[in-house]
C-alpha positions as CSV (number, residue, x, y, z in Angstrom):
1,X,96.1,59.3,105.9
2,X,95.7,63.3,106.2
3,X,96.3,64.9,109.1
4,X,93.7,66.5,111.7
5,X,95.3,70.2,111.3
6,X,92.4,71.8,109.1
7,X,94.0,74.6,106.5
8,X,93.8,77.8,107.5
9,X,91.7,80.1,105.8
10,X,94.2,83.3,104.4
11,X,93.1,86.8,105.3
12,X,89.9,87.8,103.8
13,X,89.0,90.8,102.0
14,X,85.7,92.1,101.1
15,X,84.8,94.3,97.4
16,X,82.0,95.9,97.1
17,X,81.9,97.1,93.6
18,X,79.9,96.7,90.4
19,X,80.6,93.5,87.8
20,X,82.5,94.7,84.4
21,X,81.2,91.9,82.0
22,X,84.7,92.5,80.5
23,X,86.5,91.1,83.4
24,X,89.3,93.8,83.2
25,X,88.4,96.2,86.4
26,X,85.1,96.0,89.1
27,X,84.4,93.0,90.9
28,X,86.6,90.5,88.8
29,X,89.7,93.2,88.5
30,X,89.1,93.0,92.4
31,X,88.8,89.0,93.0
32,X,91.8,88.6,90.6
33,X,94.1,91.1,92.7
34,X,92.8,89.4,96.2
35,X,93.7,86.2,94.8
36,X,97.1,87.2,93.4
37,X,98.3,88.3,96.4
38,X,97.5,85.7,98.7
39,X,93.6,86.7,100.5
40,X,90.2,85.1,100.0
41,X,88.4,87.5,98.0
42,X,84.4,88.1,98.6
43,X,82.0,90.4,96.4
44,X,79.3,92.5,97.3
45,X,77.7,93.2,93.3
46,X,76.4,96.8,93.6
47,X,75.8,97.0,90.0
48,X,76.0,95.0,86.8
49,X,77.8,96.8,83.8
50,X,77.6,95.9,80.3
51,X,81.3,96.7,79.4
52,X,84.1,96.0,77.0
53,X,87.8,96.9,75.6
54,X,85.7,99.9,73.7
55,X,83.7,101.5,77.3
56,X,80.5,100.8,78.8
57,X,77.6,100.2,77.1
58,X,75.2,100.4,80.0
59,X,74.8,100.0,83.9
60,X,72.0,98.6,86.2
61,X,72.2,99.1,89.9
62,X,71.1,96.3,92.1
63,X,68.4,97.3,94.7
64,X,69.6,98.5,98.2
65,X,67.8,95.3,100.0
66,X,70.0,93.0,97.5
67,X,72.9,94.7,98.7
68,X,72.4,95.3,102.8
69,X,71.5,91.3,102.3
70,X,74.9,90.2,100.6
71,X,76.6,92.5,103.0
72,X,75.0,91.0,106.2
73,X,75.3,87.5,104.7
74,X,79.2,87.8,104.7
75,X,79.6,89.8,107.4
76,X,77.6,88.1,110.0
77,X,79.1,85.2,108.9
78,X,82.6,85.1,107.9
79,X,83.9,88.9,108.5
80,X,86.8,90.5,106.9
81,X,90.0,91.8,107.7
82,X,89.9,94.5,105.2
83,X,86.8,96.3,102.7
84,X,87.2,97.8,99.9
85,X,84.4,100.1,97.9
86,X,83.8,100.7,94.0
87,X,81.5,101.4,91.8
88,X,78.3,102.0,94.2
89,X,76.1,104.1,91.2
90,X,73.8,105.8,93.3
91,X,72.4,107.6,96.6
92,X,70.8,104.7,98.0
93,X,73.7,102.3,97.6
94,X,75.7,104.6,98.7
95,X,73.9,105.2,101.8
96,X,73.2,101.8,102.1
97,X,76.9,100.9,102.1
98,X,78.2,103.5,104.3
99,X,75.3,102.6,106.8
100,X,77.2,99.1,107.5
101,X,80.6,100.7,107.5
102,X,80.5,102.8,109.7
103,X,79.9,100.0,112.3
104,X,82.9,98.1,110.9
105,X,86.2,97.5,112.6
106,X,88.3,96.4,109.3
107,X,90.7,98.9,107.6
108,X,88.5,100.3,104.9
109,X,89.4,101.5,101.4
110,X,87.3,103.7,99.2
111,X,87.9,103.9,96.0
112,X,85.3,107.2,95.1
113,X,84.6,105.7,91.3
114,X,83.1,108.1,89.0
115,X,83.9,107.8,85.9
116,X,85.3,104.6,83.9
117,X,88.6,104.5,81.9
118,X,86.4,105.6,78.7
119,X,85.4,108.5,80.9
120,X,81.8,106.7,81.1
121,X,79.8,108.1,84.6
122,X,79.4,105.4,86.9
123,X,77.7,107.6,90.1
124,X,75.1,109.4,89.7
125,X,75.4,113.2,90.0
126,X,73.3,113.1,92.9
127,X,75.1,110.8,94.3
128,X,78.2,112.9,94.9
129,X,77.0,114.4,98.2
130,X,76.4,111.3,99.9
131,X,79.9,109.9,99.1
132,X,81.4,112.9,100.5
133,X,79.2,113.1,104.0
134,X,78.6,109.3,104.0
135,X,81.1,107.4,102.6
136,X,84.3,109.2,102.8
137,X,84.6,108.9,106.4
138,X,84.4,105.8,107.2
139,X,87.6,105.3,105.0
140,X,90.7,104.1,106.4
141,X,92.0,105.0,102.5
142,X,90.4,106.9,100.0
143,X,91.7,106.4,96.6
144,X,90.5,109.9,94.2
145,X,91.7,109.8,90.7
146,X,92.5,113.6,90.1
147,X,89.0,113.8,88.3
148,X,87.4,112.3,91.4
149,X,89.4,115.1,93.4
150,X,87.6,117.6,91.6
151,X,84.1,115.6,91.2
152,X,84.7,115.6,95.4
153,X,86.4,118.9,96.1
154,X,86.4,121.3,93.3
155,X,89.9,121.6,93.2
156,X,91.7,121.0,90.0
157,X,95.6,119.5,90.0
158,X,97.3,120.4,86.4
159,X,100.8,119.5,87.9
160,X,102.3,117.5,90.6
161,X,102.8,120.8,93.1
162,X,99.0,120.9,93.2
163,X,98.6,117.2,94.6
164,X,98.8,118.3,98.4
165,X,95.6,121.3,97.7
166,X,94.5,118.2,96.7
167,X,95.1,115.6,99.4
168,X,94.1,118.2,102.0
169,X,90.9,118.9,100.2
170,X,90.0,115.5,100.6
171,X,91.3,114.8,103.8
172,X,88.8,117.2,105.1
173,X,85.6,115.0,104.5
174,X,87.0,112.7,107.0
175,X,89.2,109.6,105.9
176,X,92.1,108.6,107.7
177,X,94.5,108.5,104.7
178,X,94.1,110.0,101.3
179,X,95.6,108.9,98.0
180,X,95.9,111.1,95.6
181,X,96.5,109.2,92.3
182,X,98.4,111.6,89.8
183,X,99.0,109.3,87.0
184,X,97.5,111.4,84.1
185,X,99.9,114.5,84.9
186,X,102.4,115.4,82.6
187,X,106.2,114.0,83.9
188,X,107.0,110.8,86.3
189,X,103.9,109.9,87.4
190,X,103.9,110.6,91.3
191,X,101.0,109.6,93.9
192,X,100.7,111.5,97.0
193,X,99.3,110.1,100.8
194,X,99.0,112.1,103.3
195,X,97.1,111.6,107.1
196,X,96.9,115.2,107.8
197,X,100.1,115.7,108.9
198,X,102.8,113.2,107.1
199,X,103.3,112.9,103.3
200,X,104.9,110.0,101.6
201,X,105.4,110.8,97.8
202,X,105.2,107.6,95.4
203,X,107.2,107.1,92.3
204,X,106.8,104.4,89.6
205,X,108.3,104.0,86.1
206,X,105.9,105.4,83.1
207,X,105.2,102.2,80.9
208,X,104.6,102.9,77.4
209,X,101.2,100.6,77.3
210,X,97.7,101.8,77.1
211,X,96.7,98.6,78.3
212,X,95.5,100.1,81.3
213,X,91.6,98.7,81.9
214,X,90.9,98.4,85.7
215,X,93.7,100.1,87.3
216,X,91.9,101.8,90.1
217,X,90.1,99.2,90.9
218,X,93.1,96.9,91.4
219,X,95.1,99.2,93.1
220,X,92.2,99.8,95.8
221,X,92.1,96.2,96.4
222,X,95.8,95.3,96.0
223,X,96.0,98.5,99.4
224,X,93.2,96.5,101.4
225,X,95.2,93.2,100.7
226,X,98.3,94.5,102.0
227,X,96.1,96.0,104.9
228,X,94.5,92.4,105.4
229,X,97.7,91.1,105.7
230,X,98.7,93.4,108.1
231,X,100.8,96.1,106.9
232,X,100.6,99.9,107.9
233,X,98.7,102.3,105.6
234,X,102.1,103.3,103.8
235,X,103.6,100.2,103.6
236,X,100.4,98.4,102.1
237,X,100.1,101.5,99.1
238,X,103.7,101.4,98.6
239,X,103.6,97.5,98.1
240,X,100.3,97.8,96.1
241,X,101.5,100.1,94.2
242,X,104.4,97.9,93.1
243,X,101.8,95.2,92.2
244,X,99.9,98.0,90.0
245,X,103.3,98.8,88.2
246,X,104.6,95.2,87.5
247,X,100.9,94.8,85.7
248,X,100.5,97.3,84.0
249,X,103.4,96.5,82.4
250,X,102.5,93.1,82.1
251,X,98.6,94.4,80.2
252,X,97.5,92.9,77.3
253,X,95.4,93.8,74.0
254,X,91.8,92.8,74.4
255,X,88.8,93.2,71.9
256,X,89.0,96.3,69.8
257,X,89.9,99.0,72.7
258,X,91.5,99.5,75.4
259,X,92.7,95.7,76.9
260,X,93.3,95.3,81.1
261,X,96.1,95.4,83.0
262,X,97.6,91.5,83.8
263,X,96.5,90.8,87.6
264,X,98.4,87.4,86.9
265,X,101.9,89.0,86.2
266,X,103.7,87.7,89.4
């Protein structure tokens, strides 16, 4: 006989991304990271990519009503304790996004994606603008790669002393918290948040793999899992970033190109 106590559902955490038909980064890199530490991952598809090991062959964005519908499905129903953003392609999505989160009360992290790992665009030039005056502040977290700084900004970081320009830069269209990810510079690699007026400077070890497919992505939603869960902004990128570390050591070959990082490795 089982017991009346129903299971409790874990914290739940809410991507709003685009699908890589790979499964190494988007909406799966996303669900696999959720699940892997311990949340109930849900998917807003923004866009569908045709994507392997070798880049991306193609993108189709989903219209704005398909979107504002998945988002108001889960939202009026089951809510979330943290959202995280992707790939959102163009204006209208963007808008469309930014629309419902600035009426949300979950931590929110924005991952600014615009270009892919093969250095494919995924946003629309046009659709810059709106991620800056839209999107950006209703972050709790944005997550620029350094190219994303200076899609966003202008400003250009060629070494690790050029990561606070950066953070600042950013900081000034309005999220809470900005991480600047400063993986491709030459030396340790070295992220830097910073709230405006405290930095915390993150280390991790280089790992000699260039199995690296999805690592934004994952980091993004590994930051709003640990936010889910309840941990403060620096405690949830210092723990995600852990997470990103263990798997990228962890990633394996795939097809012909560049294979994913391993979101099973704990």
């Amino acid at each position: 006989m089982t017991g009346s106590l129903e299971n409790q559902a874990p914290p739940l955490v809410l991507t709003i991304a685009g699908s890589d038909s790979g499964g190494g980064a988007g909406i799966q890199a996303d669900l696999k990271t959720m699940l892997a530490l311990g949340t109930h991952g849900m998917s807003v598809i923004a866009a569908v990519t045709a994507q392997n090991s070798l880049g991306v062959q193609g993108y189709w964005e989903l219209p704005p009503e398909a979107v504002r519908a998945q988002l108001d499905s889960v939202l009026s129903d089951i809510g979330a304790h943290a959202i995280k953003t992707g790939m959102l392609a163009s204006t209208a999505l963007v808008e469309t996004v930014a629309e419902v989160l600035a009426e949300a009360t979950a931590p929110i992290v924005v991952d600014p994606v615009g270009v892919s790992k093969h250095g494919d665009p995924l946003l629309a030039p046009d659709a810059v603008d709106a991620v800056r005056s839209a999107l950006l502040p209703t972050a709790t977290v944005a997550t620029p790669n350094l190219w994303e700084v200076e899609q966003l900004t202008g400003v250009k970081v060629v070494d690790e002393t050029g990561l606070r320009e950066a953070a600042e830069a950013v900081k000034a269209l309005g999220p809470r918290w900005v991480l600047i990810k400063g993986g491709h510079l030459p030396g340790e690699p070295a992220d830097l948040l910073f709230d405006g007026e405290h930095e915390h400077r993150f280390t991790a070890p280089r790992h000699n793999n260039r199995h690296t497919h999805g690592t934004g992505c994952t980091l993004a939603s590994a930051i709003a899992s640990y936010l889910a869960r309840g941990e403060d902004v620096p405690t949830a990128v210092a723990k995600a970033k852990d997470y990103v570390t263990g798997a990228i050591a962890a990633g394996f070959p795939l097809g012909n190109g560049i294979g994913p990082v391993n979101h099973a490795w704990t």
